[in-house]
N, C-alpha and C positions, 0 to 999 in steps of 0.2 A: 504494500500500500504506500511504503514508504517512496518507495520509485517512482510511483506515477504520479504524485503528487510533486514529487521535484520534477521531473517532465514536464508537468502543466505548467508549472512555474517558470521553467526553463525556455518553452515551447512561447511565453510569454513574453518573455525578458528578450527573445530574439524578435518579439514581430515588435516589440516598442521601439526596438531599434531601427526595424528598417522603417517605421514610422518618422521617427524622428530623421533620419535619413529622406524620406520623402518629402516630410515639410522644411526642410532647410533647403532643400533644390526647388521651393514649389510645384513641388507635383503632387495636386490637390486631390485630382481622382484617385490616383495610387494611394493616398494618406485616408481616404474616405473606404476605400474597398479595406485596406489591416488595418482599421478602425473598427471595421464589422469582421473581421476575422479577429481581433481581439475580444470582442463582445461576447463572441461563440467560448472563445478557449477560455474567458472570466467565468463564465458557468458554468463550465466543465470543472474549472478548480473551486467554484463554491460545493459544488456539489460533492468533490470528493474530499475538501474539507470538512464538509459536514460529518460525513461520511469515517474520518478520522477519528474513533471515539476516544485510542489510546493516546497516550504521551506520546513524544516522537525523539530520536534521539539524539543530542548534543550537536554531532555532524550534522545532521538533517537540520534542524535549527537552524547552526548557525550561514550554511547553504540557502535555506530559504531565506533569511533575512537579509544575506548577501544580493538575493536577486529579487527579493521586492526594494532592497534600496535603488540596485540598477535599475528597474521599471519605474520610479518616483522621480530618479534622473530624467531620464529620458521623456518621461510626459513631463515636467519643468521646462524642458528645451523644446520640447514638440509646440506649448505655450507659448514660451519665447517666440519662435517662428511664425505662429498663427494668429495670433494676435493681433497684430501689424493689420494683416492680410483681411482678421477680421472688423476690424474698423474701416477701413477703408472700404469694406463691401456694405458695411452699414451707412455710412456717407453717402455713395452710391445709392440705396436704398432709398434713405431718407430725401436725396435731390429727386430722384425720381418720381416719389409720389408726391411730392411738391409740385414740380412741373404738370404732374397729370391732373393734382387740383386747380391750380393754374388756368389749365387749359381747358376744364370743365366750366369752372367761373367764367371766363372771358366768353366761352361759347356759346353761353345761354344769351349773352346781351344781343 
């Protein structure tokens, strides 16, 4: 039990990578698709923690703590990079449906 829950963990700690790795190059769709492959493999590890009833041992510990520090990293910097990106789409946003009121108001006169 002990294995497959560092696998999940591990299986995790690699896609936040390539995540973060997607959003520093902007590539959005790429960050959006292991986004949802992260979401799948979150629930596979709730599940088999749950699943966990015993202790776990020293090694295993301090292994998983090692690589949810790495997955906390890595969405920090995934933030870093998207952040930016998402203001700026919210800007966009916001001018737009400006404009569309805009152009409703003027269009009725």
């Amino acid at each position: 039990m002990e294995v497959a829950m560092l696998q999940n963990y591990e299986s995790l700690a690699t896609l936040m990578g390539l995540m973060n790795e997607a959003a520093s190059h902007g590539q959005w769709n790429r960050l959006v698709d292991l986004e949802q492959q992260c979401r799948k493999r979150m629930d596979i590890i709730r599940q088999v923690d749950q699943q966990q009833s015993g202790s776990i041992s020293e090694d295993v510990r301090k292994r998983k703590a090692a690589l949810i520090r790495k997955i906390l990293a890595d969405d920090a910097a995934i933030r870093r990079h998207t952040e930016p990106w998402l203001e700026q789409l919210q800007g966009f946003l916001v001018r737009t449906r400006r404009d569309q009121q805009l152009k409703r108001a003027y269009a009725s006169t």
